[in-house]
C-alpha positions as CSV (number, residue, x, y, z in Angstrom):
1,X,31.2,86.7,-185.5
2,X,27.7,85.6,-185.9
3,X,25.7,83.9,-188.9
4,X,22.7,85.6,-190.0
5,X,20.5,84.9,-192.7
6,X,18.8,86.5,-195.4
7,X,16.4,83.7,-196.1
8,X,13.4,86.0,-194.6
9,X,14.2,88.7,-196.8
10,X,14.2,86.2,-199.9
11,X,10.9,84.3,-199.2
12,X,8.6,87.1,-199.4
13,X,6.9,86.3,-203.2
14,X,8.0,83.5,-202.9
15,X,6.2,81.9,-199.9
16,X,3.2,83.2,-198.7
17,X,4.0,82.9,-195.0
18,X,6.6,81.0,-192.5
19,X,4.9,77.4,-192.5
20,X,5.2,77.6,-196.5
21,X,9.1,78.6,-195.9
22,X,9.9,76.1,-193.6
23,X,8.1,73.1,-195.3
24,X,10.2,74.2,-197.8
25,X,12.9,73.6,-195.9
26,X,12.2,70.6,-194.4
27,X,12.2,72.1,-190.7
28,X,9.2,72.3,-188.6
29,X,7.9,76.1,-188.4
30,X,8.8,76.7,-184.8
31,X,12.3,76.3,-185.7
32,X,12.3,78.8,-188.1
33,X,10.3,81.2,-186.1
34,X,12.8,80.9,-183.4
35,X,15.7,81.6,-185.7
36,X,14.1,84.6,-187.4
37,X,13.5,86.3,-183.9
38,X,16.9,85.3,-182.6
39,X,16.1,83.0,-180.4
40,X,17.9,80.1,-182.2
41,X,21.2,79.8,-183.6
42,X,21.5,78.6,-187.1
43,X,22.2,74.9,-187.2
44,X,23.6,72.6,-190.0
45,X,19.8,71.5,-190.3
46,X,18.7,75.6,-191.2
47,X,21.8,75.8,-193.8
48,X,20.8,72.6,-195.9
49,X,16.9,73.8,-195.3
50,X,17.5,77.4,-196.8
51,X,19.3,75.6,-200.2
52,X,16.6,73.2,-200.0
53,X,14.1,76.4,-200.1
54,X,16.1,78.4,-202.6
55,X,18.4,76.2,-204.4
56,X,19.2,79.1,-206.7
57,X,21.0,80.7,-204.6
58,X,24.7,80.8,-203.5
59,X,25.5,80.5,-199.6
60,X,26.3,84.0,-200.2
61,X,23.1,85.2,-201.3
62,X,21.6,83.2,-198.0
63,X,23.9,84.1,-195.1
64,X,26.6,86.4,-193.9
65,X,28.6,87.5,-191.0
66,X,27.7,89.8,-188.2
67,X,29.7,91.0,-185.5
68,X,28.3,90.2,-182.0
69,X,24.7,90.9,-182.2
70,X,24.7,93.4,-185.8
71,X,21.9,92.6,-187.3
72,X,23.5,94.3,-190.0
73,X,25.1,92.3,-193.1
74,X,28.8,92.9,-192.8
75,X,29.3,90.4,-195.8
76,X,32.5,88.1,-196.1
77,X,31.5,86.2,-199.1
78,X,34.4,83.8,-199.4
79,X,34.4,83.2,-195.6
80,X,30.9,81.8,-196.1
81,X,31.5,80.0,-198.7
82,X,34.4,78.5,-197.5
83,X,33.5,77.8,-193.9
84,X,29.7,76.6,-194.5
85,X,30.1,74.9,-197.9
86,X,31.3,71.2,-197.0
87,X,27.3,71.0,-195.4
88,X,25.9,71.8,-198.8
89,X,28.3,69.3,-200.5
90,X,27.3,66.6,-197.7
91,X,23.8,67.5,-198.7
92,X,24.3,67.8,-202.6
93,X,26.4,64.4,-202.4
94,X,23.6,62.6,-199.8
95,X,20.7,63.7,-202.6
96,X,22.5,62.6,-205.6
97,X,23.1,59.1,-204.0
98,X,19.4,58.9,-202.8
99,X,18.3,60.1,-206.2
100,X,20.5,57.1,-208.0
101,X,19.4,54.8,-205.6
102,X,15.5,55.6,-207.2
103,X,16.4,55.5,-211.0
104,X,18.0,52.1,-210.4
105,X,14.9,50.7,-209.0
């Protein structure tokens, strides 16, 4: 199984091009040009990127399972969830304790 995306799919309105996408996401843009033409793997650093981009959206709604090299969604919801959600929660947990740390200041 494989992990695709459907980040590409959800910026268009919402971005005008890739550099808007991955400032969004906090990556430089010829990470996320290699990913989109499958020439990178996604990394812990896309994952956190794409909620950072649409925070919105469930894991679900961003990624899903392929077999080999499918480039078809053969969706296992609660896999992804499951397997991929203890990097959001690091994320989620790492802002809210950075956040605090301004307000206190």
């Amino acid at each position: 199984m494989v992990i695709r995306t459907r980040v590409f799919e959800l910026c268009n309105g919402r971005y005008r091009n890739l550099s808007e996408l991955a400032r969004a996401m906090g990556l430089s843009l010829s990470q996320v040009y290699r990913v989109r033409e499958g020439k990178r793997s996604i990394n812990q650093k896309f994952i956190i990127g794409a909620k950072k981009a649409f925070p919105s959206h469930n894991l679900e709604d961003l990624f899903y399972f392929a077999a080999g090299d499918a480039r078809s969604p053969t969706t296992e919801p609660q896999v992804i969830a499951d397997r991929y959600r203890h990097i959001v929660e690091r994320y989620n947990n790492g802002h809210l304790v950075a956040s605090l740390m301004r307000e206190g200041d």
